[in-house]
N, CA and C of each residue as an Amber inpcrd file, in Angstrom:
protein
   423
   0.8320000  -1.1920000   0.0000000   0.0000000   0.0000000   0.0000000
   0.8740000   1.2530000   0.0000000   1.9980000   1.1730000   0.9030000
   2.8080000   2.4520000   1.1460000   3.4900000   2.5130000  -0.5920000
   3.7470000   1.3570000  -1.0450000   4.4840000   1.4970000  -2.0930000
   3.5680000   2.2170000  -3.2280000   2.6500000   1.6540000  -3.5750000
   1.3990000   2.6590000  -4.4030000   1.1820000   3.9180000  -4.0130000
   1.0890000   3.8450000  -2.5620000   0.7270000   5.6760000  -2.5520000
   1.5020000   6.8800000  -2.9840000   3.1530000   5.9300000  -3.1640000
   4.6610000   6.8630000  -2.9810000   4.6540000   6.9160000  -4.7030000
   4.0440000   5.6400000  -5.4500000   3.9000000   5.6150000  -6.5590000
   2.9500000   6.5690000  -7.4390000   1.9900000   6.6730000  -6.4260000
   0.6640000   7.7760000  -6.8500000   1.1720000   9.2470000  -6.6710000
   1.7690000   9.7170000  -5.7290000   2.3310000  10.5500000  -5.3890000
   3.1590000  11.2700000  -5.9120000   4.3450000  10.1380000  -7.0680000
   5.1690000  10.4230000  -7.3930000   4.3450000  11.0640000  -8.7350000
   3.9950000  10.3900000  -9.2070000   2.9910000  10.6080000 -10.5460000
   2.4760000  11.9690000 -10.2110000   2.0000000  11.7600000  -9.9290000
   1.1310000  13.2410000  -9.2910000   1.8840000  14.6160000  -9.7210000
   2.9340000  14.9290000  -8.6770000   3.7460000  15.9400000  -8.5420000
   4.6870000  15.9300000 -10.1630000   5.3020000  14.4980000 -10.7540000
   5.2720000  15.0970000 -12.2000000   4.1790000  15.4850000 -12.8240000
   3.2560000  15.3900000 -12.8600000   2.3550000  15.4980000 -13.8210000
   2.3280000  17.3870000 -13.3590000   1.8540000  17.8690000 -12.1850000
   1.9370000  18.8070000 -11.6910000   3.5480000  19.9480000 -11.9030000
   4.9290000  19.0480000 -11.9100000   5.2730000  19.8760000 -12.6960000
   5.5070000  19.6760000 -13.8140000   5.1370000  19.0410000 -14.7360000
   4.9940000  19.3560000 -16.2770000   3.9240000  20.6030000 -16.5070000
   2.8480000  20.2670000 -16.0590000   1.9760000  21.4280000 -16.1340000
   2.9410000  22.9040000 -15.9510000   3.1890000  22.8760000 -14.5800000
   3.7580000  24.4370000 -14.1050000   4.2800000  24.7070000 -15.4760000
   5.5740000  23.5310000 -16.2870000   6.2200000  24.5790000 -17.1990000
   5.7780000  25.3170000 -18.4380000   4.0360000  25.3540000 -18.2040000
   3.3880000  25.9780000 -19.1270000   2.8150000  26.8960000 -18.6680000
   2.7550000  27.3600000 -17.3460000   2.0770000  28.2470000 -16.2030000
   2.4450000  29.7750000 -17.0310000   3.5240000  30.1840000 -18.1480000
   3.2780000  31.4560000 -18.3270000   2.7080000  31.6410000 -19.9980000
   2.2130000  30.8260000 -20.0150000   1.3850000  30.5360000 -21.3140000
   0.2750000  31.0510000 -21.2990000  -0.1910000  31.8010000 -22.1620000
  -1.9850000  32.5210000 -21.6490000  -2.7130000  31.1180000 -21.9720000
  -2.3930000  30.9270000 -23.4600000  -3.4650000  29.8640000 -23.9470000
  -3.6580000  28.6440000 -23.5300000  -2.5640000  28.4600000 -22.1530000
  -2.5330000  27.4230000 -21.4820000  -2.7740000  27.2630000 -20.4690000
  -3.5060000  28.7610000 -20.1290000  -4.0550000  28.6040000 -18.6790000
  -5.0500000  27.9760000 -18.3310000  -6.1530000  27.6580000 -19.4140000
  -7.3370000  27.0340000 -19.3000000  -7.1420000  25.4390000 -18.6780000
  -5.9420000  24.9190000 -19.8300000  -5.6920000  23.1810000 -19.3690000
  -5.1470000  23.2300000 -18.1140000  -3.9580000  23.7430000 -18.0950000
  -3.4940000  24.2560000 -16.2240000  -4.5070000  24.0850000 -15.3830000
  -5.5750000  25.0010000 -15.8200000  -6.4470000  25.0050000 -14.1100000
  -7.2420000  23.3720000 -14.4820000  -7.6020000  23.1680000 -15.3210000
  -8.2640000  21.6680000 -15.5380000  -7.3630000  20.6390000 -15.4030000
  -5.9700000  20.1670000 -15.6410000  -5.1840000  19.4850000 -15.1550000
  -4.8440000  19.6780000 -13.5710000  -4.3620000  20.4280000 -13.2750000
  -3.6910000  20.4030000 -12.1090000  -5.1200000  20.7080000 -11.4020000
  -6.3370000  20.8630000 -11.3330000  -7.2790000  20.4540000 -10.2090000
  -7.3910000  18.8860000 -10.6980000  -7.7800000  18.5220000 -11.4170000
  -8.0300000  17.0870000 -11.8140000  -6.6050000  16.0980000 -11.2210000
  -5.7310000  16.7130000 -10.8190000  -4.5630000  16.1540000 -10.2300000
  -4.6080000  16.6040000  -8.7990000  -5.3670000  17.2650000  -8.2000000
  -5.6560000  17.7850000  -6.7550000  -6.4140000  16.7110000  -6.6360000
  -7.6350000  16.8020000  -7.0870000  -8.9990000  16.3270000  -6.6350000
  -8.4820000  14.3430000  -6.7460000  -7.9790000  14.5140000  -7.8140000
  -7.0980000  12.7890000  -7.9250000  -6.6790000  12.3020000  -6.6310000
  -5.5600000  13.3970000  -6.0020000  -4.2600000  13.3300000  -5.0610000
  -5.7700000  12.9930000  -3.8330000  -6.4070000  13.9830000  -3.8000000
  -7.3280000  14.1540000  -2.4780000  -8.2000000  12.8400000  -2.4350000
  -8.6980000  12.4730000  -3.3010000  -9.1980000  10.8160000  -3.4420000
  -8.3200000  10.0490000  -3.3030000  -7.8520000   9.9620000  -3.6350000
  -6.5740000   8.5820000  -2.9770000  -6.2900000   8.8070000  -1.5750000
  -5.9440000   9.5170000  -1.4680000  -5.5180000  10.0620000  -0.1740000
  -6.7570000   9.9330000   1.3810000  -7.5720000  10.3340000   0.4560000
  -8.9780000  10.0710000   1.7000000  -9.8710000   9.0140000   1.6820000
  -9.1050000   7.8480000   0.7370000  -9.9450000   6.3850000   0.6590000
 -11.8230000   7.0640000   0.1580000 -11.7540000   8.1370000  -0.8740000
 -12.9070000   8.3140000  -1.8870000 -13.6060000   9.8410000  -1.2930000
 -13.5070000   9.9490000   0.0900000 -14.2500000  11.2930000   0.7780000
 -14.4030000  12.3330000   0.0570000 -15.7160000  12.8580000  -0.8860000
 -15.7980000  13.6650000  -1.3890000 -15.6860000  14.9190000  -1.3970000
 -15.7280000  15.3640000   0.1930000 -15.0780000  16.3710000   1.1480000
 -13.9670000  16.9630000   0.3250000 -13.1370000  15.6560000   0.6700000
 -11.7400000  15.8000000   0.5290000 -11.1950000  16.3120000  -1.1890000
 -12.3320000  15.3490000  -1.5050000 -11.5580000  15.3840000  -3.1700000
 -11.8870000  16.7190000  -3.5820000 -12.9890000  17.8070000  -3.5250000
 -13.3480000  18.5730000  -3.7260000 -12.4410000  19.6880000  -3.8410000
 -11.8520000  19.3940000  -2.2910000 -10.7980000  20.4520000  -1.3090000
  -9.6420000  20.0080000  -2.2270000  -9.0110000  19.3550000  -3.0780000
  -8.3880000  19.2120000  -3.8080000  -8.5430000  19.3690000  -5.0230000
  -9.7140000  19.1760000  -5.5050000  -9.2060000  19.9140000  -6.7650000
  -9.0440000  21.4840000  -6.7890000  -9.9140000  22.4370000  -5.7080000
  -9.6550000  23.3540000  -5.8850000  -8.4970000  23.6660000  -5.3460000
  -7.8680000  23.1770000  -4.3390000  -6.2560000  23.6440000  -4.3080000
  -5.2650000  23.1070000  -5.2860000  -5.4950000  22.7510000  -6.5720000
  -5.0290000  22.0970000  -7.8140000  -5.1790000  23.2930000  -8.6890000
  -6.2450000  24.0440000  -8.7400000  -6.6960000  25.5050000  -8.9870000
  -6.3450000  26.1920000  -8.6470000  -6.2980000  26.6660000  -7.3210000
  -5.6320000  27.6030000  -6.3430000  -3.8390000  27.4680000  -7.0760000
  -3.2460000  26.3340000  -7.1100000  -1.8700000  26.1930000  -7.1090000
  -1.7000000  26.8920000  -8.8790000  -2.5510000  26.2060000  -9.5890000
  -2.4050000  26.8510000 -11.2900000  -2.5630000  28.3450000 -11.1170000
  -3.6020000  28.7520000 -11.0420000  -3.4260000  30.0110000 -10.5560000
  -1.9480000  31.0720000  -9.7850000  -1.8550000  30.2780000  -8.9520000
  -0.9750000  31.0280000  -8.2390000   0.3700000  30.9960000  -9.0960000
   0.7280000  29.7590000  -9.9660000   1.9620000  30.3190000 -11.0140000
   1.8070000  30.9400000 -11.7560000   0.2380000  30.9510000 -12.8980000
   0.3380000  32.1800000 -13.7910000   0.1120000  33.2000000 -12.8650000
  -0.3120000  33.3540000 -11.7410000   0.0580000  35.3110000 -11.1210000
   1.6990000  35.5610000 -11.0960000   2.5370000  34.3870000 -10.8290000
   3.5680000  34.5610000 -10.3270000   4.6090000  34.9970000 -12.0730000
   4.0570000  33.9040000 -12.4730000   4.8480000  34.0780000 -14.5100000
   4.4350000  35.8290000 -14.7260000   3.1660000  36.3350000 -14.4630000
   2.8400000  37.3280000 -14.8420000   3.4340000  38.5510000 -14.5920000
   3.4370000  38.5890000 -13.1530000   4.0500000  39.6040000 -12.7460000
   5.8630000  39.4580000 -12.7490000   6.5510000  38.1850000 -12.9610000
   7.4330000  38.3330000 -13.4540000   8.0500000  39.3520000 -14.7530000
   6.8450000  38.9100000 -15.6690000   6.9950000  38.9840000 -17.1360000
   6.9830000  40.7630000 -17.3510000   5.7280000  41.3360000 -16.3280000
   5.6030000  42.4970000 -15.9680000   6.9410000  43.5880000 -15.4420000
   7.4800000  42.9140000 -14.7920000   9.0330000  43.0370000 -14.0150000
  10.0570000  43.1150000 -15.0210000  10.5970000  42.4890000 -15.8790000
  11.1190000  42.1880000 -16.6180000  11.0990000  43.4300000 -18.0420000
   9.3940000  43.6390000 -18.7630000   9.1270000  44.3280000 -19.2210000
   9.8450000  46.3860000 -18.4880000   8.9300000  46.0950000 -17.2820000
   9.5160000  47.5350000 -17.0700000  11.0340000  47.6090000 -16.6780000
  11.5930000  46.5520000 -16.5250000  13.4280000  46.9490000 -16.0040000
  13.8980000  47.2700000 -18.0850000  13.6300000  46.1790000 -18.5720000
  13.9330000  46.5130000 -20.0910000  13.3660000  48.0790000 -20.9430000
  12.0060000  48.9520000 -20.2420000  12.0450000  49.7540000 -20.6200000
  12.5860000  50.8190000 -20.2020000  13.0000000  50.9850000 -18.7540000
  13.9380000  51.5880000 -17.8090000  14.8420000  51.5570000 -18.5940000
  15.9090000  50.4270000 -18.8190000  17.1380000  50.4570000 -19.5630000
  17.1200000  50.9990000 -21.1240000  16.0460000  50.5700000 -21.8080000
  16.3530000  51.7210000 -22.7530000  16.3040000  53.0400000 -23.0810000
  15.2360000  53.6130000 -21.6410000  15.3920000  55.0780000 -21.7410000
  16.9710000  55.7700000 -21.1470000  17.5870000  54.5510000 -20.5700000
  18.9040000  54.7180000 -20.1790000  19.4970000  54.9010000 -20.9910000
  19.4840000  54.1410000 -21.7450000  20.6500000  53.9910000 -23.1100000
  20.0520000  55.2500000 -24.0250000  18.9330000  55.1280000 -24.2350000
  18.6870000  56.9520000 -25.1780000  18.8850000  58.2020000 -24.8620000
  19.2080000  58.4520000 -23.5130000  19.2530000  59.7400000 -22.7260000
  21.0990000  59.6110000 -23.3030000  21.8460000  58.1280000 -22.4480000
  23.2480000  58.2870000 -22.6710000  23.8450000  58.3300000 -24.3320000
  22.7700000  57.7810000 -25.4770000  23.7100000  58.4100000 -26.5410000
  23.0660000  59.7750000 -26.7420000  21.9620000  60.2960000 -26.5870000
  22.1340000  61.7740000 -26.7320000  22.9780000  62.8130000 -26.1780000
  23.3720000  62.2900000 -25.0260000  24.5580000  63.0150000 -24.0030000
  26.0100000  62.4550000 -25.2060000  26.2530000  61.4690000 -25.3670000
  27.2100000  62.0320000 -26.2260000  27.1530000  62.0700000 -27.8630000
  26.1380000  62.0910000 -28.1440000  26.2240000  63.1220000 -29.3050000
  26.5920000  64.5980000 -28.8070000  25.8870000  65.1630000 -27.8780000
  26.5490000  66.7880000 -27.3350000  27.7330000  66.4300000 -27.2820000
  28.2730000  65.7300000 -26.7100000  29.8450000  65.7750000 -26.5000000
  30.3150000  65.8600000 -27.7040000  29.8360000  64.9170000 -28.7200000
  31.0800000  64.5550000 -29.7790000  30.3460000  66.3440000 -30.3320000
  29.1710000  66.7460000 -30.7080000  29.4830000  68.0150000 -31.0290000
  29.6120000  69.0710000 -31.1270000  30.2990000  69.7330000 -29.2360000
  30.6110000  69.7180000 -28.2850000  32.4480000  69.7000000 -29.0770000
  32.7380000  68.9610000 -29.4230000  34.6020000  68.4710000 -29.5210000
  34.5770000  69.2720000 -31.2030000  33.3580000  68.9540000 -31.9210000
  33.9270000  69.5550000 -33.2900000  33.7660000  70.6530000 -33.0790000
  32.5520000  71.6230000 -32.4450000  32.9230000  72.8620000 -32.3500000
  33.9040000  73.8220000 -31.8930000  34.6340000  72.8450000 -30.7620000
  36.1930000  73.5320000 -30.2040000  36.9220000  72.9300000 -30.9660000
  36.8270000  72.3050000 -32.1340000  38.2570000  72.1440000 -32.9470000
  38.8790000  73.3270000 -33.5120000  40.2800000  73.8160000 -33.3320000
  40.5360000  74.7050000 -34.3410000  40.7390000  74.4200000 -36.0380000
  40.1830000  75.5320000 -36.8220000  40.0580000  74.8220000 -37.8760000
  40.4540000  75.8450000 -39.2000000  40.5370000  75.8490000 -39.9970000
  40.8550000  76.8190000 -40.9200000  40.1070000  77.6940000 -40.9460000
  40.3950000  78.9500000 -41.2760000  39.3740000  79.7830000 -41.1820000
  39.8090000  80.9360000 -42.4000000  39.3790000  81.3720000 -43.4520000
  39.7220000  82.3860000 -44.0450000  38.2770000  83.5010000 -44.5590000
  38.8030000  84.3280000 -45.1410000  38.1720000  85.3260000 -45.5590000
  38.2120000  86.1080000 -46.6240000  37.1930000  86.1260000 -47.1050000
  37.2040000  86.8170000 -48.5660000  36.5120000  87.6600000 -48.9350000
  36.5400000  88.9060000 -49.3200000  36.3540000  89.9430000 -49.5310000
  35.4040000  90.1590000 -50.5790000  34.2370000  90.2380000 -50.4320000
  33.6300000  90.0920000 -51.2960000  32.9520000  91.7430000 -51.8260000
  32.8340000  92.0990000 -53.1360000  32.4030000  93.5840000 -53.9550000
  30.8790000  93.7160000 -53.6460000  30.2480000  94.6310000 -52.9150000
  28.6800000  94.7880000 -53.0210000  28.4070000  95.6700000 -54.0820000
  27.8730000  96.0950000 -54.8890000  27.7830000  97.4840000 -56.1330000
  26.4530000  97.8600000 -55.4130000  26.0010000  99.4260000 -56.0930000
  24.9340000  99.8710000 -55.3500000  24.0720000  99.0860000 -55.8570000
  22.6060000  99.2880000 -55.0480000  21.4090000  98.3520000 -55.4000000
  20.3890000  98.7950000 -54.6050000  19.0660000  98.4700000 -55.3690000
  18.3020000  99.1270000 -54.9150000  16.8670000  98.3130000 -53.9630000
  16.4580000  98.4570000 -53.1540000  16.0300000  97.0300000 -52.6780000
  14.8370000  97.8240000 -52.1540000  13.3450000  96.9710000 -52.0780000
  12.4190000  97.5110000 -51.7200000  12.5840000  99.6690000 -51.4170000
  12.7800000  99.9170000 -52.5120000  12.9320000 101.5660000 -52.6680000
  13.7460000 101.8150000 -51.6440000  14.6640000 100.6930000 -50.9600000
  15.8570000 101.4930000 -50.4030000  17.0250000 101.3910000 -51.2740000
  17.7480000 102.6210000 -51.0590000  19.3100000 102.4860000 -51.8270000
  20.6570000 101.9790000 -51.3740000  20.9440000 101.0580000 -51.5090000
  22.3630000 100.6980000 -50.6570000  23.4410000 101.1630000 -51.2110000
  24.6660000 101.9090000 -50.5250000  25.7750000 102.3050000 -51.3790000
  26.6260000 101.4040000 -51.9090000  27.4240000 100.7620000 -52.6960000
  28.6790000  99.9590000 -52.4820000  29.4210000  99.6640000 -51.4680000
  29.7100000  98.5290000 -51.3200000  30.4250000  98.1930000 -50.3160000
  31.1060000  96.8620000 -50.5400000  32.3120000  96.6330000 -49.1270000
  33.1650000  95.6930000 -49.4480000  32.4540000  95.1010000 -48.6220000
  32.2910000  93.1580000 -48.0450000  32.0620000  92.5830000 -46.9350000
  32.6600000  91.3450000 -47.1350000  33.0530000  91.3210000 -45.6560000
  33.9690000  89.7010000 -45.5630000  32.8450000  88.3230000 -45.6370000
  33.3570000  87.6220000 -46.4490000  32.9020000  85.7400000 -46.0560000
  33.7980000  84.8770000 -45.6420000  33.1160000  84.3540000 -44.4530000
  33.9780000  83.5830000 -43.5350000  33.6870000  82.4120000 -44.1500000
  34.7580000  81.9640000 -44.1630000  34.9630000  80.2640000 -44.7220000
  35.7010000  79.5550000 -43.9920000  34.9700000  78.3230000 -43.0500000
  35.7510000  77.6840000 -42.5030000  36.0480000  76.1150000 -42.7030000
  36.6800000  75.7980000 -42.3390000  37.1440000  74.5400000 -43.0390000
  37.4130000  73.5620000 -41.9000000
């Protein structure tokens, strides 16, 4: 008898965790709660030589237990989600910080710089008159 029950038992708890490793499955939550109570309510009949009491009280803690891993997969998955979006607003803040830097470094480069003298002739622009004139263009390089 002891040997069957350790045998029933054993069965049991695989079957129970094969199930779990589907516990963060949505579409698998349905068989979850129908397996693993049907493996409560099993465990609780054997266990209580048929007491319907008992078997009852087992399948719903077969339920209770499915349940309680997809809350647990969930809010993992939840966890996980917000540390990964945390880190990428990390990483977008730090390459915009150095893009300023890098341009930030080209604007203090010294760099060629010349100037050229360029001829204005008079001209006449919305009925104003401009005289001639010389003006520099900066060209930098």
């Amino acid at each position: 008898m002891k040997t069957t029950l350790t045998l029933i038992t054993f069965r049991t708890f695989l079957a129970i965790f094969v199930i779990s490793l589907f516990a963060g499955c949505a579409a698998t939550r349905p068989i979850s709660d129908v397996a693993l109570g049907a493996g409560g309510a099993y465990l609780g009949h054997e266990i209580s030589n048929g007491d319907p009491l008992v078997t009852a009280a087992g399948a719903a803690s077969g339920v209770v237990v499915s349940e309680t891993l997809h809350y647990a997969a969930k809010k993992q998955s939840e966890k996980a989600y917000a540390t990964g979006y945390d880190k990428g607003k990390s990483d977008a803040v730090k390459q915009q910080y150095w893009l300023y830097v890098s341009m930030q470094k080209q604007r203090n480069q010294v760099s060629s710089v010349r100037l050229y003298p360029v001829q204005l002739p008079e001209q006449r622009i919305d009925g104003v008159t401009f005289q001639p004139s010389t003006k520099l263009l900066r060209i930098e390089e």
